[in-house]
Steps between C-alpha positions, in 0.01 A plus 500: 500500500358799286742407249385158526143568503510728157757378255513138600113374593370794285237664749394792376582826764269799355700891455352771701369806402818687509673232292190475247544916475900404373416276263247744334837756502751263352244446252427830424912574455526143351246622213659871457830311426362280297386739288816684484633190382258471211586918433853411498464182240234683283196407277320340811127698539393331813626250773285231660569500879371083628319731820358780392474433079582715232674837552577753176849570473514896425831774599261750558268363730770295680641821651264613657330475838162398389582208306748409813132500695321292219779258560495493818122500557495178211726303764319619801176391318626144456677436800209623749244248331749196510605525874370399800551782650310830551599845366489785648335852376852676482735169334397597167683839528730310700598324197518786273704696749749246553569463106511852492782509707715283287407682157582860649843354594834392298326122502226618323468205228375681234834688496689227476684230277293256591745131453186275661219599712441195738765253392459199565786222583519118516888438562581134567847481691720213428654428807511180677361627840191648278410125401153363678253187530209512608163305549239667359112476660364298193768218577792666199835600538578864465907518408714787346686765586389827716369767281525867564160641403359813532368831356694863544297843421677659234831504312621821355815642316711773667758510226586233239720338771252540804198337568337547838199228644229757688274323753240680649369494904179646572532403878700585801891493497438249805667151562209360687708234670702704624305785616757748347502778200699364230773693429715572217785229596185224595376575126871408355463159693148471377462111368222601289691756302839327484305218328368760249865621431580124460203429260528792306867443439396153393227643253689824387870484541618450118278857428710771810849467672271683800175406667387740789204364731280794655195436739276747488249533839240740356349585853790446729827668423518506109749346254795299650825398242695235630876413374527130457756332289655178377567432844152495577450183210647316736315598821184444307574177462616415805159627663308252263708220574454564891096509406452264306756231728256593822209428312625213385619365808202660704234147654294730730473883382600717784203736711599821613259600707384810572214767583521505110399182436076573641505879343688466173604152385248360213541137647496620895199677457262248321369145578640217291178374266479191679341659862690244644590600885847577591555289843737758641225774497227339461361724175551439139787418394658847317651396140810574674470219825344285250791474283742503772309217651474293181883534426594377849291182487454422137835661361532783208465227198139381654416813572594649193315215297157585700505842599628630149242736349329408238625592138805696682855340354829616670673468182297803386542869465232716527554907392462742824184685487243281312 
């Protein structure tokens, strides 16, 4: 029903603080590497960042700690006047610290050969299960095939046959569903990074014979490499055709409910903009209940067709962090 709620009807479901504090830190190691980039192509004087504007690309300054802090403080700047949420005295430093940690160790970006700082993929797969049809709110027909998109932190070259895809976690090494630490042989299995390996294979494989995928959890355990392989193509795939064939075949999206659902779920914990009064409870209807409630009596193509937010298009990618 989450799934449903964000990616298919399009309501929006607002970061907190803490994930507002890791976008300002993937930006801030987003625009170091970025500038390494320009360094490493040459005759490029400054870099225009689409958050915090124009940055001057200079060695001298880009080693050192200060302009690691003007970086960091640009992001901070932006990202605490477009959020809803309120900072606190201390996330500034918060945000400083937490780059710091990554530039004083062997990720630092501006030490590296930078391939592509926040790559970007849009891989269509041309399989028949990956074929769809679907009714679209304004009355069209939405048909293709299932496209991989997405966005990975940062590309870099180990050797001239070894790339390795970096993503960064500035939260806890937690699986939240399960209550449980993840631990080196959950982060192998991890559906999220096999999908990286998969994409950047797709995007890179004709420039390495070796791509290594690291995830690096700046506050919880540091830098994890993980060995996947050509065998691991293949799992990748697998996972998205099990996805995308429950989705397909899903008519009411499944509640799991929980404590959770009150303290920490977007659409448990606010009232649907209608007011309208949930009969079971007999309070407003939750965005959750609503939905759920719609679905069952209307089914998903009504409800999709009137509960769609406006402007929102599932056919659309939108970059993490904006």
């Amino acid at each position: 029903m989450q799934y449903y709620c964000s990616y298919v009807l399009g309501f929006p479901a607002p970061a907190g603080t803490k994930a507002d504090k890791g976008s300002c830190t993937h930006r801030t190691l987003e625009v170091l590497a970025v500038i390494k980039k320009a360094l490493q192509d040459g005759g490029i004087s400054t870099i225009m960042d689409d958050a915090i504007g124009e940055v001057e690309v200079d060695e001298g300054k880009l080693h050192t700690d200060a302009f690691v802090r003007h970086v960091s403080d640009r992001a901070y700047d932006y990202y605490s006047t477009h959020s809803v949420n309120k900072f606190a005295k201390g996330d500034r430093e918060d945000v400083y610290q937490w780059a710091m940690k990554v530039c004083k160790s062997p990720n630092d970006p501006r030490i590296l050969d930078i391939v592509a700082p926040e790559s970007q993929f849009d891989i269509e797969l041309p399989y028949e299960w990956a074929k769809y049809s679907y009714p679209m709110p304004d009355g069209s027909v939405l048909a293709g095939s299932l496209r991989l998109k997405g966005t990975m932190d940062l590309i870099h070259r180990l050797s001239p046959t070894v790339l390795e895809l970096s993503d960064y976690k500035t939260g806890k090494r937690y699986n939240w569903a399960k209550d449980t630490v993840k631990t080196f042989d959950d982060l192998c299995k991890d559906e999220q990074l096999l999908l990286y390996y998969y994409a950047c294979n797709h995007l890179y494989h004709n420039q390495c014979k070796h791509i290594i995928v690291s995830i690096n959890w700046i506050n919880d355990g540091g830098n994890f490499t993980l060995n996947y392989g050509p065998n691991d193509l293949m799992t990748a795939e697998r996972i998205l055709q099990e996805k995308f064939e429950l989705i397909k075949e899903t008519r009411q999206p499944r509640l799991n409910k929980t404590w959770k659902c009150s303290k920490l779920c977007h659409f448990g914990k606010n009232e649907h903009p209608s007011g309208d009064i949930n009969p079971r409870t007999g309070a407003p209807h939750t965005i959750c209940s609503f939905m759920e409630d719609s679905v069952r009596v209307k089914g998903m193509e009504r409800t999709n067709m009137e509960q769609t937010q406006h402007g929102f298009s599932l056919a659309e990618y939108q970059i993490p962090g904006l």
